[in-house]
Phi, psi and omega in degrees: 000139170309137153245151177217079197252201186287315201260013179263097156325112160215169221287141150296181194215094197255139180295056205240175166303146174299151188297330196219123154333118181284111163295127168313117175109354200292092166248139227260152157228120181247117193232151178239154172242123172236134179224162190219119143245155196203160202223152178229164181264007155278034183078337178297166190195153204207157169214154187219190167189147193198128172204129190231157190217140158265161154224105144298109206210119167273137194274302174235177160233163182213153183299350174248014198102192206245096168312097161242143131316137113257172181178159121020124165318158179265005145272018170295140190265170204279325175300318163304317280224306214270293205311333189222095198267041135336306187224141025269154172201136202267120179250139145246149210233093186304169174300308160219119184150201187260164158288132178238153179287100191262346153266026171340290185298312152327321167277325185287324172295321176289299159341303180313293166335289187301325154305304176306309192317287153352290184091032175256142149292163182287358190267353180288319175314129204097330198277168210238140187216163159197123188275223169316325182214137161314115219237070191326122154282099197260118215237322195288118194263354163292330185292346147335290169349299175298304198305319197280329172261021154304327171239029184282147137229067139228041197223003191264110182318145163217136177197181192269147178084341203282169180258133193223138165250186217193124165297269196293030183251139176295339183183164180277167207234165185255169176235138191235136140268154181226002155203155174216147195219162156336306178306327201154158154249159183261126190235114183211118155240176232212111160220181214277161184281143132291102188312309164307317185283328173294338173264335195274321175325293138000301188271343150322279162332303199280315170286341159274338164309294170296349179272315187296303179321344195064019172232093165310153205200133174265160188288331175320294167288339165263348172296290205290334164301287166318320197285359155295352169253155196240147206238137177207168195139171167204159214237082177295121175226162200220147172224146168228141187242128151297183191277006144283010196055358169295128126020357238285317212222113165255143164229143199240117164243126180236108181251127197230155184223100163301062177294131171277155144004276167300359185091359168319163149217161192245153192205123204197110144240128190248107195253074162285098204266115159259098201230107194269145193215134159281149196237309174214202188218346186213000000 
């Protein structure tokens, strides 16, 4: 199942034109990997892995922007398929502008399904739950939306100079190439953590903890908690392009150094991979 929780550190999303004209049928598999490691400073240390995959496939082109499809891999299996009644879901994705959602209704019928199914009530909606994983009960058939731009890469300009940004970067960064080939250029810039936006994640992760624990915690009170650590680190990111200048590969590296309170320190690097692929033309 897709996920989107509080703590994914994910790519902005800027409203800009495709790098290469899309063709009607053309579809992409777009997959993310995520790894997590992490070290405490009693000695103990953790890892995590995730990897989620999309098929992004165009429906149309219009002279104001692009009709797409996402959905589920065709190995998805009937249980993934019932669990995450999300996709497929229908985009026009303007020229200029937001993504907007065209199979509204549809999702709403579907939500409908997946609660009766359940045996969940609407009241349930919104609240943390935990199976295998932390689990959201999501109702909402806009929150596709976040998902779906969580695996864009064509929509960030990449050129040598241009300016990037990071949600959880203190400022924005500059993009240096740093080799070019037949094949493609190489793109990488390098920026300072936000300390802030890193406590506010955090404090976020405490209040979905505490709900499942059944020890509520307000955002208020774990934000004034976290911001007692003092937090440093940085957000290196590298793009790689084809010989059309589109986007293929982003990798996000976040390396972060907690000191706690008490003089601990904590060392967490998180290696997120975005990697777009054509699969067919029709």
């Amino acid at each position: 199942m897709l996920r989107v929780i509080p703590f994914v550190i994910a790519a902005s999303i800027a409203a800009v034109a495709f790098a290469q004209s899309p063709r009607t049928g053309e579809t992409y598999e777009i997959t993310m990997v995520r790894e997590t490691s992490q070290k405490g400073g009693d000695g103990g240390a953790g890892s995590s892995y995730d990897r989620d995959t999309l098929v992004e496939k165009v429906i149309a082109v219009r002279s104001d922007g692009v009709e797409l499809e996402y959905d589920l891999p065709k190995a998805a299996t009937a249980e993934e398929r019932a669990s995450d009644w999300k996709f497929p879901a229908r985009f026009f994705k303007p020229t200029n502008g937001a993504l907007q959602l065209l199979n509204r209704t549809e999702l709403e019928a579907r939500v409908d399904r997946w609660l009766k199914d359940a045996k969940w009530p609407r009241t349930v909606c919104g609240h943390w739950i935990f199976t295998w994983n932390a689990f959201q009960i999501d109702c909402d058939p806009e929150s596709v939306i976040k998902i779906v731009r969580a695996f864009d890469l064509t929509s960030a300009e990449v050129r040598d100079g241009a300016s990037y940004t990071e949600p959880e970067a203190l400022a924005a960064g500059t993009l240096t190439r740093k080799s070019t080939g037949p094949k493609g250029a190489v793109f990488t810039v390098v920026m300072p953590i936000d300390p802030d936006a890193v406590h506010r994640a955090n404090a976020e992760s405490d209040v979905v903890v505490g709900e499942i624990l059944k020890k509520p915690v307000t955002l208020e009170a774990a934000i004034r908690e976290r911001s007692k650590e003092a937090v440093s680190g940085n957000i290196e990111v590298t793009l790689e392009t084809d010989a059309n200048g589109s986007v293929w590969r982003r990798t996000t590296v976040t390396k972060l150094e907690t000191k706690k309170p008490d003089g601990g320190l904590e060392s967490q690097t998180v290696t997120q991979t975005l990697e777009r692929k054509r699969i067919s033309e029709q």
